[in-house]
N, C-alpha and C positions, 0 to 999 in steps of 0.2 A: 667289945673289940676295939683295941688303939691302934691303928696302924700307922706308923712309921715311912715317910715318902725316902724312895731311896733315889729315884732316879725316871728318867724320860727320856726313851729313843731323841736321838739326835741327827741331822736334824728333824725337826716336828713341823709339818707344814702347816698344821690347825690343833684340835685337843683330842683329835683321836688319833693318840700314839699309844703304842706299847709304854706301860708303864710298871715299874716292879714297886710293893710296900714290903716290909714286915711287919705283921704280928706281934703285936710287943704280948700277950698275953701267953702266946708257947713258940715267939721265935719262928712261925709258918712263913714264907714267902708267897705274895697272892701277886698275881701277874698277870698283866692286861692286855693283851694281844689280839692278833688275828685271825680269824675262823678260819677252819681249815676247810679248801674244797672238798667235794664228794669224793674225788678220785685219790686223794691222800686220804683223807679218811676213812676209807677200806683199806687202804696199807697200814694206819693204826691197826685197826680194827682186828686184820691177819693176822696181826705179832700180838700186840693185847686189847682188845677188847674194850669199848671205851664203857663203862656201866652206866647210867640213867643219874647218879649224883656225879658225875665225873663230865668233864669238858677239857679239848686238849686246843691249845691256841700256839701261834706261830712268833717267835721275836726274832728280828736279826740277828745274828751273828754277834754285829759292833755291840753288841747289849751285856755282851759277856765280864764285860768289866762292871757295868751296873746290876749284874748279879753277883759277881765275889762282893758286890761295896753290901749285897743284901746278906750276904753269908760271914762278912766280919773278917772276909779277906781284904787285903789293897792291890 
């Protein structure tokens, strides 16, 4: 696996920020985020189900441009 840095919440006040890669080997987006409390995590859970290889994490909003930069949009 080669991942590709695309970008880092902004601002970052240490090194653990949300941070987005791609995948250069199928193009996947891997993304580094925030654990979700227990109480959101039964609202996943309601709507879909999170499975045992599956993990769901939290990025701001402002990130949304550092994931079109991950999807080949500007």
């Amino acid at each position: 696996m080669a991942l590709r840095y695309i970008g880092t919440d902004n601002p970052c006040p240490n090194t653990n920020c949300p941070t987005v890669w791609v995948d250069e080997a199928d193009d996947s987006i891997v993304i580094q985020g925030f654990r979700l409390d227990p109480e959101t995590m039964a609202e996943v859970n309601a709507t879909a189900p999170v499975q045992e290889n599956e993990t769901v994490v939290r990025i701001p909003a402002r990130m949304a441009s550092v994931l079109r930069g991950a999807m080949g949009d500007s």
